[in-house]
N, C-alpha and C positions, 0 to 999 in steps of 0.2 A: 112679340110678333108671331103670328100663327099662319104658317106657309101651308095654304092647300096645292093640291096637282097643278093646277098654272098660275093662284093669286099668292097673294101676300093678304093678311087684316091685322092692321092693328089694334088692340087692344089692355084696355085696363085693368082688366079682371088677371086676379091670381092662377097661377097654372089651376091649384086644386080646385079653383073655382070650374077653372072649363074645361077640366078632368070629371069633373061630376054630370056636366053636361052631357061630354063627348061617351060615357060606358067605359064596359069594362074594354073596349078592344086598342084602349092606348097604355100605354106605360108611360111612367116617371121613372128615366134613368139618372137625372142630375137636378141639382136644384133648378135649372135653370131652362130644363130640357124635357120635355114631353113627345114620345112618337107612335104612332099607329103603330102596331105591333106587326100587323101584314107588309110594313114595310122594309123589316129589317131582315137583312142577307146572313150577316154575321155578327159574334158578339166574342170581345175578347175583354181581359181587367182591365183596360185601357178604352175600351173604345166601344160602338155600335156602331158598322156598319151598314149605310142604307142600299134599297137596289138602286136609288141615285148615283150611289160613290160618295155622297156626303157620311163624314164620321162625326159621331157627337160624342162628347165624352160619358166616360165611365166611373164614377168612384172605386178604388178597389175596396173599399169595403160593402160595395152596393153590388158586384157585382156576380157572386153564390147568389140573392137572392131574385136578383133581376133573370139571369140565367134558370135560376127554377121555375119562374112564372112563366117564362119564355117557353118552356119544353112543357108545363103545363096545358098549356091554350095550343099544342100543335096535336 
């Protein structure tokens, strides 16, 4: 499922599929989880949170390099 500002679209396609699509201005923090990067407030080893209040998870081992990307693109 891929949630814009007020929709929902569901979809077939593999995140990395419409990670390719979408540029470089989103991230992959989970297998499962892809977010615009302008959307995120905070990041901790546990968690990304959005300026929604929504948190998606983190791997800790995803999350040094996720966090580097992150202060890269600011």
């Amino acid at each position: 499922v891929i949630h814009a500002d007020f929709e929902a679209f569901t979809s077939n396609m593999r995140i990395k599929n419409v990670l390719s699509l979408l540029g470089s201005g989103f991230i992959r923090c989970h297998s499962g989880y892809a977010v615009n990067k302008e959307r995120i407030k905070s990041i901790s080893p546990y968690k990304l949170t959005l300026y929604t209040g929504e948190e998606i998870p983190v791997p800790v081992k995803k999350y040094t390099a996720i966090k580097k990307t992150l202060s890269e693109s600011i």
